[in-house]
C-alpha positions as CSV (number, residue, x, y, z in Angstrom):
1,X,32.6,2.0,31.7
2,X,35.7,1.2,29.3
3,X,39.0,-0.4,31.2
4,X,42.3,0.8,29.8
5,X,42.5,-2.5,28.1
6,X,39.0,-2.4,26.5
7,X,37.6,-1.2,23.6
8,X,33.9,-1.3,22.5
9,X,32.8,-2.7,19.5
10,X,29.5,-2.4,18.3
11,X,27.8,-6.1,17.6
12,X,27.2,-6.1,13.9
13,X,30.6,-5.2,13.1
14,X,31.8,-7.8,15.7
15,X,29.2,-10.8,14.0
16,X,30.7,-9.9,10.7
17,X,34.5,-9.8,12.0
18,X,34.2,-13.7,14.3
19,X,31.6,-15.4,11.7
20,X,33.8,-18.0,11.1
21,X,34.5,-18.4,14.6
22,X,30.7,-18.6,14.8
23,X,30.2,-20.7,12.1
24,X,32.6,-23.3,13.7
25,X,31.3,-23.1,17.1
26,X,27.4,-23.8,16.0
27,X,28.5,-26.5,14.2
28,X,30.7,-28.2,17.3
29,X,27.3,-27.6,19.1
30,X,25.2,-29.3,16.9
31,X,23.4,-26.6,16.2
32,X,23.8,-26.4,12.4
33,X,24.9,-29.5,10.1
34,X,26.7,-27.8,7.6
35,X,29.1,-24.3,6.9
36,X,25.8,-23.2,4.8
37,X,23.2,-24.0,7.7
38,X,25.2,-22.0,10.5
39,X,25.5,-19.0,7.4
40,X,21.9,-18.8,7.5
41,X,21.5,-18.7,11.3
42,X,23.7,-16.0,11.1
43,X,22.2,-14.1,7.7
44,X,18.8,-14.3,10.3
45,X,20.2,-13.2,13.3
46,X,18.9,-16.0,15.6
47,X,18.9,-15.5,19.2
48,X,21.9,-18.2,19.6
49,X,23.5,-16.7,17.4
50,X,24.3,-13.6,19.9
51,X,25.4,-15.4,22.6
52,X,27.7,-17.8,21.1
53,X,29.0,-14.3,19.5
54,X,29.3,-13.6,23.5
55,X,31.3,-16.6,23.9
56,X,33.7,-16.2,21.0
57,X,35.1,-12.8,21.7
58,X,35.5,-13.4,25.3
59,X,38.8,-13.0,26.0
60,X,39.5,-13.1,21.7
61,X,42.0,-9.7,21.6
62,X,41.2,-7.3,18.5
63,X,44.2,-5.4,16.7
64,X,42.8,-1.2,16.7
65,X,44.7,0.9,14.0
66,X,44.4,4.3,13.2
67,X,45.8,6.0,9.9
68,X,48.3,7.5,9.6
69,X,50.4,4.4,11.4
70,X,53.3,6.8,12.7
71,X,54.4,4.8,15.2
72,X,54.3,1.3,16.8
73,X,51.6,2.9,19.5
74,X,49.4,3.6,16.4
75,X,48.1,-0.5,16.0
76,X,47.3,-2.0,20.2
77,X,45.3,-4.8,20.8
78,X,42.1,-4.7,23.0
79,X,39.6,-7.0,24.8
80,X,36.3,-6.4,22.7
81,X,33.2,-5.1,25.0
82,X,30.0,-5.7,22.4
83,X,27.6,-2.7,22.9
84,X,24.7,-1.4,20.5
85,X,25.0,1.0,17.9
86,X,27.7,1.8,15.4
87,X,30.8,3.5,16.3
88,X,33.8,1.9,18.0
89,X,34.5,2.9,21.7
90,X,37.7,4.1,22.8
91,X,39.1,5.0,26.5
92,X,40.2,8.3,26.7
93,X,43.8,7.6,28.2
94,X,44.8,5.7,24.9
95,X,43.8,8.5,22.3
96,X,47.3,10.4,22.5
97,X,48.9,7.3,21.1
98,X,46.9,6.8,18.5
99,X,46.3,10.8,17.6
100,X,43.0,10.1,18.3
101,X,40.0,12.4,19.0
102,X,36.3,11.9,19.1
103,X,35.2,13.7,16.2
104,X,34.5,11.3,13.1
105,X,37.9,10.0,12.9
106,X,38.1,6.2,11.1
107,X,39.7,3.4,13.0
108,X,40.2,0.0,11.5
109,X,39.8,-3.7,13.2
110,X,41.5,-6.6,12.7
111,X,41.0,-10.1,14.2
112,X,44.3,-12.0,15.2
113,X,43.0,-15.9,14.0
114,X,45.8,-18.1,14.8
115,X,46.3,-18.7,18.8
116,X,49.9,-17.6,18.5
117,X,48.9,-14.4,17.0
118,X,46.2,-13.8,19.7
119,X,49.1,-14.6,22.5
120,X,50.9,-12.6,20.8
121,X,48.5,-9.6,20.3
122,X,47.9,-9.8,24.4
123,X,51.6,-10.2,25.5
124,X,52.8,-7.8,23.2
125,X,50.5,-5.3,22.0
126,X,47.8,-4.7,24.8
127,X,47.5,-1.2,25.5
128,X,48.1,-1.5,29.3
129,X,51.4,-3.2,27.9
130,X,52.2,-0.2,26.3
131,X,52.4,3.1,28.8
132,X,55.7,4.7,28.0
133,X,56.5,6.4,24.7
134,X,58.8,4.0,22.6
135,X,60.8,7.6,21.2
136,X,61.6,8.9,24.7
137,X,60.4,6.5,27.8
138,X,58.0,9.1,28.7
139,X,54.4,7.9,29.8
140,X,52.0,8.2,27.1
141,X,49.0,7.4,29.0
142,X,48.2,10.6,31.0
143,X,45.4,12.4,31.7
144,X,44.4,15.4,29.4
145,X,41.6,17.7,28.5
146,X,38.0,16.3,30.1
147,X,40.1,14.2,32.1
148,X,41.7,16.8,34.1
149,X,39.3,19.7,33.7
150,X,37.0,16.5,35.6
151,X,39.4,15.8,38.5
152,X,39.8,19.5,38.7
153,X,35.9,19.6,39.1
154,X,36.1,16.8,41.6
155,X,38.1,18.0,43.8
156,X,38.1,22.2,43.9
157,X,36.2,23.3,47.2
158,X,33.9,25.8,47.3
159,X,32.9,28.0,51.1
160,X,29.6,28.0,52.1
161,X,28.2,25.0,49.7
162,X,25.9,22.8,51.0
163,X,26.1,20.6,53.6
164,X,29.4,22.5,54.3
165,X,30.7,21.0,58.0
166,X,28.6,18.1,58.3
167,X,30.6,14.7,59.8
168,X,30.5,11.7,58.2
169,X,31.3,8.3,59.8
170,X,32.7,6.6,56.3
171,X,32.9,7.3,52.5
172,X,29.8,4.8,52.0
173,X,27.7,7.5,54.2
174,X,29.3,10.9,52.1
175,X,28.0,8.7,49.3
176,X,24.3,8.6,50.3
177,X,24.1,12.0,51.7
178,X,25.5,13.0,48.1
179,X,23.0,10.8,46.6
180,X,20.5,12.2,48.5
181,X,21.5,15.7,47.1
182,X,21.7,16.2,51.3
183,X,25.6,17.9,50.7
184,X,27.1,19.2,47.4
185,X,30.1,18.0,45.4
186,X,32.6,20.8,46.6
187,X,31.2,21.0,50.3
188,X,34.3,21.1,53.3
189,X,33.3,17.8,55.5
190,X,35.0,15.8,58.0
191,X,35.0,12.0,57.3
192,X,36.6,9.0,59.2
193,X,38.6,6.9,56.7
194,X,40.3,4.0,56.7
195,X,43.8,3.3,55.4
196,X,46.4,1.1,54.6
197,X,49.9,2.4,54.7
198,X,52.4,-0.2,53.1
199,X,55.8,0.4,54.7
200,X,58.8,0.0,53.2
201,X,59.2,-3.3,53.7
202,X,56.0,-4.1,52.0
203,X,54.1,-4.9,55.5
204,X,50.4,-3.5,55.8
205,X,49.4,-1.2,58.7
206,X,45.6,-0.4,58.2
207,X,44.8,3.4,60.2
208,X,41.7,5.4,60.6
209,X,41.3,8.9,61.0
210,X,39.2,11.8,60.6
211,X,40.0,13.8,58.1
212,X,38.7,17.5,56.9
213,X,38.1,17.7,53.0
214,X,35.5,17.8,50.4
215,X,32.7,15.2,49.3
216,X,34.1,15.4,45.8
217,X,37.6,14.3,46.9
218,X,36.4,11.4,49.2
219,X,34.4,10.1,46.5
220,X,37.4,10.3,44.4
221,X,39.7,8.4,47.3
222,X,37.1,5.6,47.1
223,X,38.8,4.8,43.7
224,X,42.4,4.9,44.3
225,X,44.7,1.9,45.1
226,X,45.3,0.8,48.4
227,X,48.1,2.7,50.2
228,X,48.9,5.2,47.4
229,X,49.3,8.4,49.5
């Protein structure tokens, strides 16, 4: 699964896009004499060659822009994740910035080279770096379409599903049952959970309790930050 500050690029394109970042790096390792050795390790696709690729891009930034460049928001720079096949890989939350949907639209990458360019690209141009609107301070990451329509899903509650009443002793044990197709997504169940409140004065008070809800929405509590309401 994509972070907000990921983006997955598909390993050709990324061999073609850090060669000379490859080139240099098998030749520091002594793995190739010359520019034209480490070319034809790379032409061949040696084994080595992937995971000094691995190596490069970690924590290398790549620029994402999508035409028509309307607005700052439209070029953000993202951590590349290398994964198979041929299309770039976008999270969701970003697409309203850049226009973007998922069906066929183009996207171009650029490599920042110099490491003044990369700090720049990551101080300045990471899309977590970039959640309000620059015309009006609004957020421009929010959820829309699947995204809601999923947490909608996740969380409705349905009478008489199954498993309906059951009492679980902690999320860990909703999540087997669930597993176990033992209770379904939108059952009414009582659960013990525990919580940190954070007081105003930023001390930690950690609280259990049984609460009545639904499997779906104690799965979805798993994945919230501590002490958010």
């Amino acid at each position: 699964t994509l972070r907000l500050h990921q983006c997955g690029l598909p390993k050709k394109m990324a061999l073609e896009l850090f060669k000379p970042f490859i080139f240099a790096r098998l030749q520091r390792n002594g793995l190739a004499t010359t520019i034209k050795a480490a070319k034809r390790m790379v032409e061949r696709e040696e084994p080595v060659v992937w995971d000094i690729l691995e190596d490069v891009i970690r924590e290398h930034p790549v620029l994402l822009n999508r035409a028509p460049t309307l607005h700052r928001l439209g070029i953000q720079a993202f951590e590349p994740v290398l994964i198979e096949g041929k299309a770039i890989q976008l999270h969701p939350l970003v697409c309203t910035a850049f226009n973007a949907d998922f069906d066929g639209d183009q996207m171009a990458v650029h490599v920042p080279l110099s490491l003044e360019a990369q700090v720049e690209a990551r101080a300045l141009m990471m899309s977590t770096n970039n959640i309000l609107s620059p015309a009006n301070g609004e957020p421009i990451i929010v959820p829309t379409q699947d995204v809601v329509l999923g947490l909608y899903y996740m969380t409705r509650e349905l009478i008489g599903a199954k498993g309906e009443g059951m009492i679980f002793a902690d999320v860990a044990e909703v999540r087997r049952a669930y597993d176990n197709r033992m209770v379904a997504l939108h059952a009414k169940a009582k659960v013990r959970i525990d919580e940190i409140e954070i007081a105003a004065d930023g001390t930690r008070h950690p609280r259990r309790s049984l609460i009545e809800t639904t499997v779906g929405r104690a799965l979805l509590a798993e994945i919230l930050p501590e002490g958010m309401p």
